[in-house]
ROPA-422519 format. One record per residue: x, y, z of N, C-alpha, C, O in turn. Coordinates in steps of 0.02 Angstrom, whole numbers. Example, Ala and Ser with C-alpha at 12.3 -4.5 7.8 and 13.67 -1.06 7.14 Angstrom:
660_-284_390_615_-225_390_660_-165_390_712_-166_423
642_-112_354_684_-53_357_645_2_394_670_57_402
//
This chain:
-850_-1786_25_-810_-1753_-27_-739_-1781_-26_-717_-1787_32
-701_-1799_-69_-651_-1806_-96_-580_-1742_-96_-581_-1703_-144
-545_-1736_-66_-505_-1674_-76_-436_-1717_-58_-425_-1758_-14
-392_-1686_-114_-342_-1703_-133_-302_-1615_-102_-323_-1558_-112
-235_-1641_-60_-206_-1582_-45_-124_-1605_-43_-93_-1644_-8
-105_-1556_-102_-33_-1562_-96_8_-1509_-69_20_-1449_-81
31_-1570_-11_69_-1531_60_131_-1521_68_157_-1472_42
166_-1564_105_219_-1540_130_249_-1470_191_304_-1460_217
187_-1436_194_197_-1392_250_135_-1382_308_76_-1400_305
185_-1337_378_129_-1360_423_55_-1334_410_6_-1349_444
55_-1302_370_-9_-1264_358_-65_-1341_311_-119_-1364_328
-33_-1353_268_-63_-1421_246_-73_-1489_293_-111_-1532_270
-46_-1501_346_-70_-1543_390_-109_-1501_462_-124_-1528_515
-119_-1433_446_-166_-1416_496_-229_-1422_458_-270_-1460_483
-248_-1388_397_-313_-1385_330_-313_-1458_337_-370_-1472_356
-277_-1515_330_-303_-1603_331_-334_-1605_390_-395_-1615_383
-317_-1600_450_-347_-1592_518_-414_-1551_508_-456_-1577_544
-431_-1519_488_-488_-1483_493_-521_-1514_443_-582_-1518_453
-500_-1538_389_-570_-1574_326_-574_-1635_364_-633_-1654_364
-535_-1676_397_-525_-1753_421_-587_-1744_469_-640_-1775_462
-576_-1706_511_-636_-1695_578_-682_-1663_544_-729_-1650_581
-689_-1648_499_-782_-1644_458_-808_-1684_418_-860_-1677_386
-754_-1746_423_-794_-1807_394_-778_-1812_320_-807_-1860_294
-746_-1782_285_-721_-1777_223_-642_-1827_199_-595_-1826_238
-639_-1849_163_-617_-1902_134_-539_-1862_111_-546_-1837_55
-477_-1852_135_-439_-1815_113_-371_-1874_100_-357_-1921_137
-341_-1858_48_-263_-1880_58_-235_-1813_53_-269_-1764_36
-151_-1812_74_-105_-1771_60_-51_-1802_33_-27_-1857_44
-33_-1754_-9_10_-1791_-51_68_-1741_-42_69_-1679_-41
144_-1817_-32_210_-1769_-12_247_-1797_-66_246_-1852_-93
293_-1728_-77_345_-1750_-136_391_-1795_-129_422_-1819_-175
400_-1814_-51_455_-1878_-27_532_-1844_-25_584_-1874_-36
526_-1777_-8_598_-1745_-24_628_-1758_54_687_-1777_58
593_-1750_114_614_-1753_167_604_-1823_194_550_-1850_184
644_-1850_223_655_-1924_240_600_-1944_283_558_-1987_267
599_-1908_348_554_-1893_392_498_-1856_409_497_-1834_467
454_-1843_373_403_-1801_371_360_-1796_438_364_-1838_483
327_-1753_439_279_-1760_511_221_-1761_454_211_-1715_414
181_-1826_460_103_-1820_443_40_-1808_454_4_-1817_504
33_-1792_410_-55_-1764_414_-98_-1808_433_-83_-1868_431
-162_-1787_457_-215_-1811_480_-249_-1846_421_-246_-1808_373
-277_-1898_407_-287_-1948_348_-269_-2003_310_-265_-2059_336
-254_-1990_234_-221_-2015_205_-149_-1990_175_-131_-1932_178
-121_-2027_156_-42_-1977_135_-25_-2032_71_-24_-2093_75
-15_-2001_27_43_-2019_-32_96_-1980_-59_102_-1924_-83
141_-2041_-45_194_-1986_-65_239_-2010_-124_256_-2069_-129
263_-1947_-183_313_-1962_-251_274_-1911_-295_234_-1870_-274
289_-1918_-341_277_-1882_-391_236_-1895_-431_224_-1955_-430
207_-1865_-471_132_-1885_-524_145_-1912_-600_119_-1958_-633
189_-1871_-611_214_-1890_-652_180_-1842_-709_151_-1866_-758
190_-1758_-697_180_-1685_-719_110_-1696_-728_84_-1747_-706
70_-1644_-767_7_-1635_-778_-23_-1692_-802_-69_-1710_-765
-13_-1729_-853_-63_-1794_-863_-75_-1843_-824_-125_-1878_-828
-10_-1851_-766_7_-1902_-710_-66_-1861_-652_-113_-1892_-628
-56_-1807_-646_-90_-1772_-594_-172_-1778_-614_-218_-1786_-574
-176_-1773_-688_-240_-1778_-703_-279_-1847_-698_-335_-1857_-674
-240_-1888_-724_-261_-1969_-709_-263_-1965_-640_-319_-1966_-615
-222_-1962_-609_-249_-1961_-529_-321_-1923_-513_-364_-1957_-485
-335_-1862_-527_-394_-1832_-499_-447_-1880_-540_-496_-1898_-507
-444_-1895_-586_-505_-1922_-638_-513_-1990_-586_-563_-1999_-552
-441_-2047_-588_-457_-2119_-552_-483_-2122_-502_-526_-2166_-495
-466_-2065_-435_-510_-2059_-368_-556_-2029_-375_-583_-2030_-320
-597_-1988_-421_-656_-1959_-408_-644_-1891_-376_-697_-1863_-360
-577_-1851_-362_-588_-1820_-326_-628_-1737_-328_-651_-1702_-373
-624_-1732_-286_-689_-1673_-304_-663_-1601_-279_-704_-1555_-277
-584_-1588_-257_-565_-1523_-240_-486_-1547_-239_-460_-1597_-213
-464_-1501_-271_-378_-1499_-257_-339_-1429_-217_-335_-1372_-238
-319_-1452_-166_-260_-1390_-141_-191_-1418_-148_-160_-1472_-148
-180_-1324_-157_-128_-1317_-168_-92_-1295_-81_-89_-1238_-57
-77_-1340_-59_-50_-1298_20_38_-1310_32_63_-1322_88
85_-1303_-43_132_-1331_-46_169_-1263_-2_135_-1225_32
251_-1258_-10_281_-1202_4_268_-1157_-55_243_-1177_-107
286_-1099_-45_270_-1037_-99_313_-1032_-136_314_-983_-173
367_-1081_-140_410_-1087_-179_428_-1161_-219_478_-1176_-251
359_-1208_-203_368_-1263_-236_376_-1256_-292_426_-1291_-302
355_-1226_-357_376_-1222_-408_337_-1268_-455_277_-1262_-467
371_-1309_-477_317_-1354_-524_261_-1385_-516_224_-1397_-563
246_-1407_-436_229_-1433_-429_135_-1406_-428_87_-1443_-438
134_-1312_-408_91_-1285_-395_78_-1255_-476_21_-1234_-485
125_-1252_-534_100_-1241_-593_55_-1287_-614_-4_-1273_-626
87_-1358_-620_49_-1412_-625_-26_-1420_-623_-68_-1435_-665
-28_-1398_-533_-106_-1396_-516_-147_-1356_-522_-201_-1363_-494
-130_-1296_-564_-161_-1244_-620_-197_-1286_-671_-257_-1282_-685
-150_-1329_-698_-183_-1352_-764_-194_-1405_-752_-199_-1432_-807
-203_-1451_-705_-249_-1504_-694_-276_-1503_-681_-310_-1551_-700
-312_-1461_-633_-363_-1447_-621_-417_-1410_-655_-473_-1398_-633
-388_-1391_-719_-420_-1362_-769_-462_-1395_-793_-524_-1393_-795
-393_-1452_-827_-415_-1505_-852_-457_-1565_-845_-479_-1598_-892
-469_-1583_-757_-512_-1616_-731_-580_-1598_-724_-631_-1631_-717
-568_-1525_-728_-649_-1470_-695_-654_-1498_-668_-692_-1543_-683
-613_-1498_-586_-638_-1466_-520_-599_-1406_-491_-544_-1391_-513
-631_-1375_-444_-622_-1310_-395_-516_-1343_-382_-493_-1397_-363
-485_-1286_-402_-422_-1280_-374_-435_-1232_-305_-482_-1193_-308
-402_-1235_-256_-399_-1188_-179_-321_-1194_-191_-294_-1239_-224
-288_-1138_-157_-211_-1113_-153_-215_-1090_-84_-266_-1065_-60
-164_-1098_-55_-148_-1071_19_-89_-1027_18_-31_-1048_13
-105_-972_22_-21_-949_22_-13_-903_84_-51_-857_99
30_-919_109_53_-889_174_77_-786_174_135_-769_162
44_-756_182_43_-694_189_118_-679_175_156_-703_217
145_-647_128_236_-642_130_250_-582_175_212_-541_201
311_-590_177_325_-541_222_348_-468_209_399_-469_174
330_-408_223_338_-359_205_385_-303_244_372_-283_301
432_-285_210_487_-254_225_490_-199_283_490_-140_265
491_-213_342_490_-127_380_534_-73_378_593_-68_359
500_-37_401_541_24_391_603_18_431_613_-9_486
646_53_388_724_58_440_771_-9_405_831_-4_390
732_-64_397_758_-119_363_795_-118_305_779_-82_258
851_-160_303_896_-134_223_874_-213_203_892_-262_235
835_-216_148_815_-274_113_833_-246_28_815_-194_1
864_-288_7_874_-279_-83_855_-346_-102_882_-397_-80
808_-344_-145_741_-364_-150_768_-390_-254_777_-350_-300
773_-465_-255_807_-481_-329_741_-537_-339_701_-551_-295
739_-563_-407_689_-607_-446_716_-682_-420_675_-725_-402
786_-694_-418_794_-773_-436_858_-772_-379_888_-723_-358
868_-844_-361_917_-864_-329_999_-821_-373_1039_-780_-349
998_-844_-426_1064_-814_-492_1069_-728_-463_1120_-694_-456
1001_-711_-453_1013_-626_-445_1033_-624_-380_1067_-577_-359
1010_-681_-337_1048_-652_-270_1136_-678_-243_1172_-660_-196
1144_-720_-291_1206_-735_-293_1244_-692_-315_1300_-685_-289
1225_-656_-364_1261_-584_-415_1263_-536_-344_1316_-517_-318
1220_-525_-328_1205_-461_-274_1264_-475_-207_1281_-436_-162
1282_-530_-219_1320_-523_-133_1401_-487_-161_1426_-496_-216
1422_-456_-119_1469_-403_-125_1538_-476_-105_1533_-530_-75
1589_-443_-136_1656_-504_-132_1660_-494_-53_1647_-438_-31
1679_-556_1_1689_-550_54_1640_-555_104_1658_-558_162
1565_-556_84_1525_-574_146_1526_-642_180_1543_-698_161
1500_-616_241_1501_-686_264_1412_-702_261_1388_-662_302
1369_-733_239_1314_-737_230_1288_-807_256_1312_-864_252
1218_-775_292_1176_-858_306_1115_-860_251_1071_-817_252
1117_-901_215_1087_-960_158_1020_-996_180_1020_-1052_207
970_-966_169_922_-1014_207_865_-1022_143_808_-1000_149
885_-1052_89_854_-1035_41_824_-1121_9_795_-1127_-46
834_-1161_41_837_-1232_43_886_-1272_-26_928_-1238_-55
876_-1332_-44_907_-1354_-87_912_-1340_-167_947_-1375_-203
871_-1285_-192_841_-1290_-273_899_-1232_-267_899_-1193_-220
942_-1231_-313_993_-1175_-336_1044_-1159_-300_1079_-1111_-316
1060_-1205_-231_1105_-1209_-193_1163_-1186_-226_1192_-1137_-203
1191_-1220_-290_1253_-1212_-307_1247_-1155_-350_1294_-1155_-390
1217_-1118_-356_1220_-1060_-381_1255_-994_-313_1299_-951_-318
1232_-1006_-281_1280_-963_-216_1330_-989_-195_1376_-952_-176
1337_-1060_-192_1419_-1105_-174_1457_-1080_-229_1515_-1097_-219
1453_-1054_-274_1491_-1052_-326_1521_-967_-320_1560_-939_-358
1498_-949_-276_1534_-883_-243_1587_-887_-195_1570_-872_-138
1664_-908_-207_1703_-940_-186_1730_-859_-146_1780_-855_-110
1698_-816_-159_1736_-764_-122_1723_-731_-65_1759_-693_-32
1635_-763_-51_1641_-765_14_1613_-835_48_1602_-886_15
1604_-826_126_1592_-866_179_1509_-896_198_1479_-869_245
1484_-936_170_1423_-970_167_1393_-1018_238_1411_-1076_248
1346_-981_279_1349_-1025_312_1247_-1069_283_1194_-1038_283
1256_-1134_267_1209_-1149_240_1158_-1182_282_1168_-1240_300
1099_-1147_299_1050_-1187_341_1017_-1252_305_1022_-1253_243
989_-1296_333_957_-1361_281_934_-1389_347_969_-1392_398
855_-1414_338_836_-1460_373_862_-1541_365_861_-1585_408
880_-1545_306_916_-1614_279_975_-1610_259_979_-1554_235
1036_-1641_253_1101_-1650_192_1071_-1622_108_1022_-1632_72
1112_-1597_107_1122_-1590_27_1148_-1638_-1_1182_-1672_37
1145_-1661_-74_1172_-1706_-106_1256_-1690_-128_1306_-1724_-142
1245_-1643_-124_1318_-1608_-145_1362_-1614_-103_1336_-1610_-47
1412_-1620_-102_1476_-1605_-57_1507_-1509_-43_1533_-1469_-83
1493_-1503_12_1492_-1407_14_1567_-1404_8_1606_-1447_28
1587_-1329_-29_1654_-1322_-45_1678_-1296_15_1636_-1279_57
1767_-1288_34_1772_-1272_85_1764_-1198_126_1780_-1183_184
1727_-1150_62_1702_-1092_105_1641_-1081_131_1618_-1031_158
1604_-1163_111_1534_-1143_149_1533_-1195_222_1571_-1243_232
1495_-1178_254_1483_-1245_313_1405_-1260_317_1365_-1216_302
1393_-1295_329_1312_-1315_325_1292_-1324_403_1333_-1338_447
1243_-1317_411_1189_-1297_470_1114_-1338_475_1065_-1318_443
1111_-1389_515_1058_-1418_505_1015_-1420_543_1027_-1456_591
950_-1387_543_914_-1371_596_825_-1347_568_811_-1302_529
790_-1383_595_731_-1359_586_697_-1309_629_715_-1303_687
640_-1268_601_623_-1210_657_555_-1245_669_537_-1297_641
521_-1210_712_556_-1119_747_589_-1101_766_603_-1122_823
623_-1058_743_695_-1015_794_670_-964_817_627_-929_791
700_-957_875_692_-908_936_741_-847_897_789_-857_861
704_-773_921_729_-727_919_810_-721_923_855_-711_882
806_-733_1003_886_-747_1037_926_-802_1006_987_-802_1019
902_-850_966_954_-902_955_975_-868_877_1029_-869_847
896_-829_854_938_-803_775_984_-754_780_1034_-747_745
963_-718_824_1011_-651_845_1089_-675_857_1136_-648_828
1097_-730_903_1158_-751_928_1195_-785_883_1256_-792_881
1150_-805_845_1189_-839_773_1234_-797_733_1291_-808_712
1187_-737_725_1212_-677_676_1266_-645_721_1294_-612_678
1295_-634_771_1340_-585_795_1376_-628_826_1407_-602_872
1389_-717_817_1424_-744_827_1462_-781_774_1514_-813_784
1431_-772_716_1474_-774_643_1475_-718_616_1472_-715_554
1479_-680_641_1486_-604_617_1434_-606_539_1463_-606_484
1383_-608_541_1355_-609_487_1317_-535_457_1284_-490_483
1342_-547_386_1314_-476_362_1285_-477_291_1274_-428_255
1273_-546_278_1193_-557_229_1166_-607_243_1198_-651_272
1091_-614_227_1048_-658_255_1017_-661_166_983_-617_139
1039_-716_140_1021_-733_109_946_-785_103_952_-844_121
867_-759_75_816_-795_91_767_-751_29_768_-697_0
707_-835_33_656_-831_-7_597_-776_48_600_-767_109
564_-757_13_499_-731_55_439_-774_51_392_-778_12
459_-808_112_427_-883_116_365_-860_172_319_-901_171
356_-812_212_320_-780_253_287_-830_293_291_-886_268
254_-827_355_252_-866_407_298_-849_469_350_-819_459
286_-862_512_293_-835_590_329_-881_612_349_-871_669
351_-947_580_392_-1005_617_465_-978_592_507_-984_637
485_-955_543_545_-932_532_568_-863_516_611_-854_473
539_-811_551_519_-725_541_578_-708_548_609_-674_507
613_-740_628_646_-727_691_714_-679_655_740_-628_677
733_-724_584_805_-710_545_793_-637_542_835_-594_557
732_-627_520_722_-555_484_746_-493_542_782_-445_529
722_-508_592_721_-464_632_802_-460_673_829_-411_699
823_-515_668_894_-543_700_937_-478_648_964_-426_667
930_-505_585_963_-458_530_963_-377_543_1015_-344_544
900_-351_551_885_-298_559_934_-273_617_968_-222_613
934_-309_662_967_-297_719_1032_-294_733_1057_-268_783
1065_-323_684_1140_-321_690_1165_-290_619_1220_-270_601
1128_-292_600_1135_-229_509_1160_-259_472_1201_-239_431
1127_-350_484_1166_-376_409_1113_-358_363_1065_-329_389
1108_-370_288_1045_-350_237_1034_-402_222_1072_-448_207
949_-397_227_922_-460_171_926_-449_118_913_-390_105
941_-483_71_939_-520_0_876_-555_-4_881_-616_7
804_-528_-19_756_-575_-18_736_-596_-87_754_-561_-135
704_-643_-95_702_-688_-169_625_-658_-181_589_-675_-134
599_-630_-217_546_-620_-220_512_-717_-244_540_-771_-251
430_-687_-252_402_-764_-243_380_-750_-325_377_-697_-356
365_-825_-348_353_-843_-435_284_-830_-437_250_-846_-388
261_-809_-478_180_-812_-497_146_-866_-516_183_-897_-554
90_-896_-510_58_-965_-533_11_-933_-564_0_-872_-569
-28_-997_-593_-91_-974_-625_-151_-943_-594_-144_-921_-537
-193_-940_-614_-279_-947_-593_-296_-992_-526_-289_-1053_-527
-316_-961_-473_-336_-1015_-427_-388_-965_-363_-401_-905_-364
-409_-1018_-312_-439_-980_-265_-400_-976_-227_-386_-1022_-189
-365_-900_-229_-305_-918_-171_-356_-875_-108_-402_-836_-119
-327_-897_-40_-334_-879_29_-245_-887_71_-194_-921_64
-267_-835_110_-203_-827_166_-204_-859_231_-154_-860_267
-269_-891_251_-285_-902_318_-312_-991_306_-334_-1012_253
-304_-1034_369_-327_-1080_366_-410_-1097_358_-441_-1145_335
-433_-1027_391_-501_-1037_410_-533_-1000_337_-594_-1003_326
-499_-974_301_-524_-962_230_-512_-1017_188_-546_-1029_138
-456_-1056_211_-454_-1099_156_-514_-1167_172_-546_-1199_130
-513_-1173_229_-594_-1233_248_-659_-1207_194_-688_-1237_149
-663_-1150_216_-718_-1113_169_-725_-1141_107_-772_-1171_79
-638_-1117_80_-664_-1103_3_-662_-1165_-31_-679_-1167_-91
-640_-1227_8_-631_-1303_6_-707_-1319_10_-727_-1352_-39
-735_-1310_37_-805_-1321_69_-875_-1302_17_-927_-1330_0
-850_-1253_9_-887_-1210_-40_-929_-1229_-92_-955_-1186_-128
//
């Protein structure tokens, strides 16, 4: 079988590892946003398709016979796309989406649609950590009234103004290192997507703990697909 999986996260090079060792014919395909990627087990291409007709000529020229979606939950175009190419190709779409994370009790989370709403929401004067990656960045830099500290696994293209500082670091983060972060910049918003997964939780609970509030981004809706939460559902429904 043929399966086409567009990745970019660790959950998509664990699902390549598991179709690769059953003998199945996989590429993954990366958007090329990160310089250095860690790759998957197989094949890898990486760039862009060039939107739905680009994506469709691709599934039609390789033959392929299953598309995932195992992007972040906030890729955006890229997982609309594979709604309707895969329509359009008739074959099986699979979606992976990582269980989001759900608010506990005691927790002060204010809970907005879009990056714009959580920029509106921060009160004049916070000092806030930004972990929301590069798409709408300057929509919160543009809050000159308070103190931005911006996480990024990579540089931004932008030049940060002088009330934000940037932070470059990939996870997992430890409990203790998020905690120490927050009560060593005195932090009292945690600005973030509900990207859910256990490699970067740590903020949530750091927050909770020192009583800054999340600002969480709720997640976009896609089309029609077979979605699963688990790796071992998604072999299945790939398989299937």
């Amino acid at each position: 079988m043929k399966i086409l999986i567009l990745g970019g996260t660790g959950e998509a090079r664990e699902l390549a590892g598991r179709l690769v060792a059953t003998g199945h014919q996989v590429v993954t395909s990366l958007a090329g946003r990160t310089q250095q990627p860690m790759l998957p087990a197989g094949d890898v291409r990486v760039g862009k398709f060039g939107g739905i007709p680009g994506l469709v000529g691709y599934l039609k020229m390789t033959g392929t016979d299953r598309l995932v979606d195992a992007t972040h939950p906030y890729a955006g175009l890229i997982s609309i796309n594979a709604v309707a190419a895969a329509q359009q190709a008739g074959i099986k779409l699979v979606r992976f989406m990582r269980p989001a994370w759900v608010e506990p009790e005691g927790a002060d989370w204010r809970h907005v649609a879009s990056i714009a709403d959580a920029a509106s929401a921060l009160p004049s004067g916070a000092t806030v950590l930004v972990t929301t990656g590069h798409e709408g960045l300057e929509l919160l830099l543009a809050r000159d009234d308070c103190k931005l500290l911006v996480r990024l696994i990579e540089p931004p293209q932008m030049t940060l103004p002088h009330h934000a500082r940037l932070i470059l670091a990939r996870g997992p983060y430890s409990l203790e290192d998020e905690t120490a972060l927050f009560v060593r910049e005195s932090i009292t918003h945690l600005v973030t997507k509900n990207s859910g997964g256990e490699q970067i939780s740590a903020k949530l609970v750091a927050a909770r703990s020192t009583g800054a509030q999340v600002i969480m981004i709720g997640r976009p809706e896609y089309g029609p697909a077979i979605e699963v939460g688990t790796i071992e559902d998604a072999v299945k429904a790939v398989l299937a």
